[in-house]
C-alpha positions as CSV (number, residue, x, y, z in Angstrom):
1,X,44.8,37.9,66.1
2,X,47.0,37.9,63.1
3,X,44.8,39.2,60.6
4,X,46.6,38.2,57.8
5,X,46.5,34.6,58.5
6,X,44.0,34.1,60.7
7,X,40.2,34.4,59.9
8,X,38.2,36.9,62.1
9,X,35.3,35.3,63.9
10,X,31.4,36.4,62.3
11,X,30.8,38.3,65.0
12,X,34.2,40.6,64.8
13,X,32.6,40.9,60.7
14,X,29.4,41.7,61.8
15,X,30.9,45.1,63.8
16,X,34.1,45.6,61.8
17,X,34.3,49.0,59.6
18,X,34.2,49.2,55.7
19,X,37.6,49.7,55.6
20,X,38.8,46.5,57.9
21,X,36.6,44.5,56.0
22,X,38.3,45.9,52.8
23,X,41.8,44.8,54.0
24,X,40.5,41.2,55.3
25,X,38.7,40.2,51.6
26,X,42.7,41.4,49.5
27,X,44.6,40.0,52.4
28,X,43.5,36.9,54.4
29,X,44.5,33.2,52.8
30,X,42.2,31.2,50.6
31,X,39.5,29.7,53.2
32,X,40.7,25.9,53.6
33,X,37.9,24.6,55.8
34,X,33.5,25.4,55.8
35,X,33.9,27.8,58.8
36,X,36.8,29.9,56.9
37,X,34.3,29.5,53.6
38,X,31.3,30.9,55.9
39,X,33.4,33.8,56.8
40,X,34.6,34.5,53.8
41,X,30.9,34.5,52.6
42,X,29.8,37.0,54.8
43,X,32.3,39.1,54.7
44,X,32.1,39.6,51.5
45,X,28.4,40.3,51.5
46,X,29.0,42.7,54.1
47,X,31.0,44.5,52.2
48,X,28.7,44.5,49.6
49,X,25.9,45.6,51.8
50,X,27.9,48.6,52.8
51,X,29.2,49.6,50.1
52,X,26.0,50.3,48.1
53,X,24.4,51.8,50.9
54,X,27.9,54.3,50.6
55,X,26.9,54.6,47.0
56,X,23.0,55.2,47.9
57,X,23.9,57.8,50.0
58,X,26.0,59.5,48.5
59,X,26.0,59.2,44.9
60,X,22.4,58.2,44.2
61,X,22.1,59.0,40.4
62,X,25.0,56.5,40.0
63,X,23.0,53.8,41.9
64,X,19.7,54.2,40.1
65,X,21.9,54.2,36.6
66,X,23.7,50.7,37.8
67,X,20.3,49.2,39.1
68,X,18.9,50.3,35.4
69,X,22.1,48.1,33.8
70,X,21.1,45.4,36.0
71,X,17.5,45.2,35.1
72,X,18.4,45.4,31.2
73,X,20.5,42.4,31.8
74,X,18.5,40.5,33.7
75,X,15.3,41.4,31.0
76,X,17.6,40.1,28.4
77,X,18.3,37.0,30.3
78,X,21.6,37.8,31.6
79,X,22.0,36.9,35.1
80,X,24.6,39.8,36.6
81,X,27.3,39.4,38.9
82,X,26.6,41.9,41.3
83,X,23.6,42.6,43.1
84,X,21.3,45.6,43.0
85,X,21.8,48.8,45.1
């Protein structure tokens, strides 16, 4: 598999490291069809997932201060971009 034009299949994202999943959300093409936009999807929240438990677990003052941002937003009626940690 080419990775930089060819989309991984979910299962490859579902065991694939921090790192490769890194490389595969700056590199691969813009999805063209619903399985490529699936992919995409859950790769990215992946990502997510394991990157705040990274930041949990190893910088937990940092998490607490973000989730605090996040509720003041959302309290103020501000929906935020990224999700708690």
């Amino acid at each position: 598999m080419n990775w930089q034009t060819t989309y991984p299949t979910l299962a490859t994202v579902m065991e694939a490291s921090f790192e490769t999943l890194c490389t595969w959300a700056e590199s691969l093409p813009v999805p063209t069809t619903d399985v490529e936009r699936t992919v995409l999807r859950r790769l990215i929240a992946r990502r997510h997932e394991m990157a705040a438990a990274q930041l949990r677990e190893k910088a937990p003052h940092i998490a607490d201060q973000l989730n605090d941002i996040i509720d003041r937003m959302e309290r103020a009626g501000i929906k935020s971009p990224v999700r708690r940690m």
